[in-house]
C-alpha positions in Angstrom: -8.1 -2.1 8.6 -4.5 -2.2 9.4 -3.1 1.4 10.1 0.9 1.9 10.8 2.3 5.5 11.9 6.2 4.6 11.3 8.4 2.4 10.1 7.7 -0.1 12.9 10.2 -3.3 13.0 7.0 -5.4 12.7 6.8 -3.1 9.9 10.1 -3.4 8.1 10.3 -7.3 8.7 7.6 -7.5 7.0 8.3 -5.6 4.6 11.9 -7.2 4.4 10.4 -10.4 3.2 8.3 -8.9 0.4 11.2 -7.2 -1.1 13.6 -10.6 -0.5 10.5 -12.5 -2.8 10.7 -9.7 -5.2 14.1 -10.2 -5.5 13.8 -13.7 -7.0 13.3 -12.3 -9.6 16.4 -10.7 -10.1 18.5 -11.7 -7.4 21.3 -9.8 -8.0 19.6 -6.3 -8.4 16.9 -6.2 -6.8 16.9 -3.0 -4.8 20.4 -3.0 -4.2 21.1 -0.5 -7.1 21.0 2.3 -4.9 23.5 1.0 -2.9 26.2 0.2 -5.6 25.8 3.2 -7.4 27.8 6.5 -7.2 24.6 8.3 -8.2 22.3 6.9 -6.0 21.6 9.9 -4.1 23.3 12.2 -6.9 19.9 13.2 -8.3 21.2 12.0 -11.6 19.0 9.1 -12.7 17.4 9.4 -15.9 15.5 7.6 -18.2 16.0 5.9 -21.6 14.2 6.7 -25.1 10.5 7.9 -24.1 7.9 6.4 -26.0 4.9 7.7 -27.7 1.0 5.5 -27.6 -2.4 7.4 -28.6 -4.4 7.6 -25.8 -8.0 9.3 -25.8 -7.5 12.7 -26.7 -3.4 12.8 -26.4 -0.3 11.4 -28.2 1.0 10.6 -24.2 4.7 10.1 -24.0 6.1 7.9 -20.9 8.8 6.0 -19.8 9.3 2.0 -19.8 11.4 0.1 -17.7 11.8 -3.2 -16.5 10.5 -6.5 -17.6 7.4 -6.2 -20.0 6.0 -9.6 -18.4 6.1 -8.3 -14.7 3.6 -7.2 -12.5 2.6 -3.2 -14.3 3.2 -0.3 -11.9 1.9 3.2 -13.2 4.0 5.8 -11.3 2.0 9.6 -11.9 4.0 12.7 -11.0 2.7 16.1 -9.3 2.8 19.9 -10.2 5.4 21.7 -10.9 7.4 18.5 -11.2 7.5 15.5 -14.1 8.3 12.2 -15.0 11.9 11.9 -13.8 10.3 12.4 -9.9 10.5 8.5 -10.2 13.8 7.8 -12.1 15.2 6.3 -9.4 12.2 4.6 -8.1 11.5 3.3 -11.3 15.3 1.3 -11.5 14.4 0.0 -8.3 11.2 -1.3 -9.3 12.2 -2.3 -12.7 15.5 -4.6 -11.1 12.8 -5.7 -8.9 10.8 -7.5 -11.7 8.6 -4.7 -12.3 7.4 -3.8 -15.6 7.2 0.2 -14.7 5.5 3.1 -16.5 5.9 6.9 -15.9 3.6 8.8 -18.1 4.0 12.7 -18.6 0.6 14.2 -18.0 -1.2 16.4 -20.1 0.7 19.4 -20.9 3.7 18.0 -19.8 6.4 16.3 -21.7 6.4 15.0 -24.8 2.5 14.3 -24.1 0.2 16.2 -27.3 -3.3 16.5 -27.8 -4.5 15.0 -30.5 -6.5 18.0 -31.5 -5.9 21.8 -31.3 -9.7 22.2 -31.1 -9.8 20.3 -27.7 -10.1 22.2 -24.7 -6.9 22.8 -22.5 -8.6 21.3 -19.0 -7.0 20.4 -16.0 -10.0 18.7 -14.0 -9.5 15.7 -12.3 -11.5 13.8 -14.3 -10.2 14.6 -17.4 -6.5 13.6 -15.8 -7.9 10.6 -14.2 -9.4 9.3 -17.7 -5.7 10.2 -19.4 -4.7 7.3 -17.6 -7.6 4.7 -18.1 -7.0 5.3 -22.1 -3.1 4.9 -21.0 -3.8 1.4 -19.4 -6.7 0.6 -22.2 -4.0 1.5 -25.1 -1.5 -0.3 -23.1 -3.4 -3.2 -22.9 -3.1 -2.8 -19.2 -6.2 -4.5 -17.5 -4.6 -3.9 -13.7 -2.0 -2.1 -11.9 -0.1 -1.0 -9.2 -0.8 3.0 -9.3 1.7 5.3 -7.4 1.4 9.2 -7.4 1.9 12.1 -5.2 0.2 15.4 -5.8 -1.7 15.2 -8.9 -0.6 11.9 -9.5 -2.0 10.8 -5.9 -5.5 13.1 -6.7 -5.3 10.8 -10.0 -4.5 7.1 -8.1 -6.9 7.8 -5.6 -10.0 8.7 -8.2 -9.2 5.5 -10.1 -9.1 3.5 -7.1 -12.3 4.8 -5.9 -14.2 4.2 -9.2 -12.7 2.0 -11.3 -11.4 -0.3 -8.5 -10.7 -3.4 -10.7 -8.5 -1.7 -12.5 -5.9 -1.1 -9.6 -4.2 -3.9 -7.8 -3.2 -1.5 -4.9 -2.1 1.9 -4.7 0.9 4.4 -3.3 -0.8 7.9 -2.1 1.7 10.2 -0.7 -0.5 12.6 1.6 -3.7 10.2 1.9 -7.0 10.8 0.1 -6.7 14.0 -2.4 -10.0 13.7 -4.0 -11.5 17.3 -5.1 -14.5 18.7 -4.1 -15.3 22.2 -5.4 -17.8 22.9 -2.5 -15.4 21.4 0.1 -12.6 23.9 -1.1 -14.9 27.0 -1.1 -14.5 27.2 2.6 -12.0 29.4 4.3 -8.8 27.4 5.8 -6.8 28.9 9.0 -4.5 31.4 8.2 -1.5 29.0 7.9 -3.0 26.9 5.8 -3.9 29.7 3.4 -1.1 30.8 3.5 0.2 27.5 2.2 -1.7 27.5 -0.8 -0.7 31.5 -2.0 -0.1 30.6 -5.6 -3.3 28.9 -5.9 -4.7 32.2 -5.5 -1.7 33.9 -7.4 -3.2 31.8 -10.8 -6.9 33.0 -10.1 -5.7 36.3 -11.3 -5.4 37.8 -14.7 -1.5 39.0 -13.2 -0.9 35.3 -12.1 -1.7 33.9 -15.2 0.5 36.3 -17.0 3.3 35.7 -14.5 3.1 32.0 -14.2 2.8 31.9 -18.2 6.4 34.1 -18.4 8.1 32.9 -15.5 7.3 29.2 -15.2 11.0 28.4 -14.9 11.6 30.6 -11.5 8.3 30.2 -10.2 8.5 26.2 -10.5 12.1 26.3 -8.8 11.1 28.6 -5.9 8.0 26.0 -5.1 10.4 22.9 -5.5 12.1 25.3 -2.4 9.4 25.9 -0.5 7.5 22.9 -0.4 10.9 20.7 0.3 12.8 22.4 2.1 15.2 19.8 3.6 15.6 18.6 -0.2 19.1 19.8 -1.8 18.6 19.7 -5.3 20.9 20.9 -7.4 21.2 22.9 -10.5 20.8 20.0 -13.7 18.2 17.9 -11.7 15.7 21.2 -11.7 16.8 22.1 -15.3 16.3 18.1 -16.4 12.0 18.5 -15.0 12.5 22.0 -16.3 12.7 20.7 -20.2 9.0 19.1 -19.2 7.7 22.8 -19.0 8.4 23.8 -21.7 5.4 22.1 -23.7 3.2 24.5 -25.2 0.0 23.0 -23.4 1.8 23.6 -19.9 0.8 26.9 -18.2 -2.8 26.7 -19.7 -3.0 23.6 -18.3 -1.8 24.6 -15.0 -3.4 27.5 -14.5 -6.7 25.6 -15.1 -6.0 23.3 -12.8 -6.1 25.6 -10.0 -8.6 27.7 -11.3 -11.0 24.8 -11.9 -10.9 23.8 -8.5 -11.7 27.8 -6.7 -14.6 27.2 -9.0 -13.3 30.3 -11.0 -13.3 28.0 -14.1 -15.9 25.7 -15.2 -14.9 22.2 -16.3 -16.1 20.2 -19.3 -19.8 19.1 -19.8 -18.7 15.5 -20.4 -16.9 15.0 -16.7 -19.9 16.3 -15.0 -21.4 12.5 -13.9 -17.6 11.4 -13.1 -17.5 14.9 -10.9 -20.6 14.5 -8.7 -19.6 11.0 -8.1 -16.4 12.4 -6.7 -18.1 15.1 -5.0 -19.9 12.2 -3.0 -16.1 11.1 -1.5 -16.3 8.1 -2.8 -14.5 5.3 -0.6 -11.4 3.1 -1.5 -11.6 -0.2 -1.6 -8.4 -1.1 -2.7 -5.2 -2.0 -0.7 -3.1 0.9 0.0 0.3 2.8 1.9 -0.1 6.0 2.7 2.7 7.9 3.0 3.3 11.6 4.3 6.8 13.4 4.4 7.7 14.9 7.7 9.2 17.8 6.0 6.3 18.3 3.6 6.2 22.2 3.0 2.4 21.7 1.7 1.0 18.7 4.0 1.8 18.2 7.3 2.1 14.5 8.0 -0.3 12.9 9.3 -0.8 9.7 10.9 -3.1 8.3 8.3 -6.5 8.3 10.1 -7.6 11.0 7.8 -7.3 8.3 5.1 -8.9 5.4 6.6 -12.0 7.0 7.3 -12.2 6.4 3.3 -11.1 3.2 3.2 -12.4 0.1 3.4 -9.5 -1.9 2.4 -6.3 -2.5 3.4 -4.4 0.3 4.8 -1.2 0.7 5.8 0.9 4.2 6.8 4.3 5.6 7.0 5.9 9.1 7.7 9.4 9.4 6.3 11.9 11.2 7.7 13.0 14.2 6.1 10.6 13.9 3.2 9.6 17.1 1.6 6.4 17.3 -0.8 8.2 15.3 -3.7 8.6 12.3 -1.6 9.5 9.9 -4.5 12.6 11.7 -5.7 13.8 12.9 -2.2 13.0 9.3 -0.9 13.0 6.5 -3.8 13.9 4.0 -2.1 11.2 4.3 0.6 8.6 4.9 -2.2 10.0 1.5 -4.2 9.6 -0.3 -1.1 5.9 1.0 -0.1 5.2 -0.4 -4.2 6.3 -3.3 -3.2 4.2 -3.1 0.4 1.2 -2.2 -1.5 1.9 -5.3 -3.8 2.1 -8.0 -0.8 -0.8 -6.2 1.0 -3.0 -7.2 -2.4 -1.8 -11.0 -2.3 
């Protein structure tokens, strides 16, 4: 088990001559987009038309980029943010011969439930199994999976129990897996501290607030938890449209409730839930990546993350990387895809 703390030249060389055979694909794109491009750093990368595809119990809207016979990458985004987290990443990958998918998750987006009679739950199972009727619909047998936050809770479950299904895997702060008896013991002060509005949303009040003042609450987090990050007034209100689906705060606010054990889950999740209340161990090949200016996580050097592992592991902190590493850093995401990719050949 290979662990890295930085980029090490080893490292990048190595790395260097996985993204130069990528770019045979598309030799005169590949990853250089960034480079070329006015906006690169503008926070002004978008996407195109956002498609629609039943899925289990949602109508799940995503993104598509990139060639549709490439090597599928399934990019998941974190609370409070959405799908454009990865714009950039995603016209990285994409002009790297990816075929790259961004789905909203439930209550986000354009993504619907089927059903008004099904229940608004924000377990990690029933996220985690959004995606495997994603890939089944897609017709996706195996992919890439990237995520941080949520979307890394939601990689790392699918990796640890439906392993075939993912060629190798992007975590941005290690192994996130849930488990409600782990998180019913007291953290040091600073760490509670970090986690306020987890507490905030157990409460009749914080449900009430979050529910009417999503739009400054979101923003002040986005603050908080990168603080090096200067985004600016349209990138927060292009996420912000994202919010405004009617599943959102119920979603949400489950979420965190679910996981203080305030709320109960769904019946159906229960054998997928002890299994991840075991910590089940991952098996496939994976870069871990922390953000040295995380406001949540402070980075680590990824032992935390190998301890579950069995595979192959590889680690980078990035320099002044707040908690939304893929939008403050795209470039250093695309390129730990692409690690993560070589790693699994």
């Amino acid at each position: 088990m290979e662990i890295s703390n930085k980029y090490s030249r080893r490292n990048f060389l190595g790395l260097a001559a996985l993204t130069f055979a990528a770019a045979q694909i598309l030799p005169s794109k590949a990853l250089a987009h960034a480079k070329n491009n006015p906006q690169a750093n503008s926070g002004t990368y978008t996407f195109g038309a956002i498609k629609q595809i039943e899925a289990g119990v949602l109508n799940v809207g995503y993104a598509e980029t990139g060639p549709a016979n490439g090597q599928p990458v399934i990019l998941l985004h974190g609370w409070p943010y959405d799908i454009h987290s990865y714009a950039e990443t995603a016209e990285l990958l994409a002009n790297a011969g990816y075929r790259v998918i961004v789905p909203h998750l439930r209550g986000h987006g354009t993504t619907r439930f089927l059903s008004e009679k099904t229940f608004r739950n924000g377990q990690q199972a029933a996220v985690a199994l959004d995606i495997i009727a994603l890939m089944d619909a897609l017709k996706i047998k195996q992919a890439i999976l990237g995520g941080f936050d949520w979307g890394a809770r939601t990689a790392n479950i699918i990796a640890a129990l439906w392993p075939e299904r993912v060629k190798g895997m992007v975590s941005v702060n290690g192994y996130l897996i849930n488990n409600l008896e782990r998180n019913q013991q007291p953290l040091p002060p600073a760490a509670e501290w970090g986690w306020w509005y987890q507490y905030y949303f157990a409460t009749d009040r914080g449900q009430k607030g979050y529910t009417a003042n999503w739009y400054d609450f979101n923003k002040l987090i986005w603050k908080n938890v990168s603080p090096k990050w200067a985004f600016d007034q349209a990138t927060y209100d292009r996420s912000a449209e994202s919010f405004k689906n009617p599943d959102y705060a119920a979603i949400v606010i489950h979420n965190y409730r679910w996981r203080l054990s305030i709320e109960p889950g769904e019946k159906q999740y229960d054998e997928i839930e002890q299994k991840l209340a075991a910590g089940p161990v991952i098996s496939v090949p994976t870069v871990t990546l922390d953000g040295d200016s995380d406001g949540v996580a402070p980075a680590g050097d990824g032992s935390a993350f190998a301890r579950k592992s069995t595979g192959k592991h590889v680690h980078h902190v990035v320099k002044g990387a707040g908690h939304n590493l893929p939008q403050e850093a795209p470039r250093a995401f695309a390129d730990a895809i692409i690690e993560a990719d070589g790693l699994a050949n």
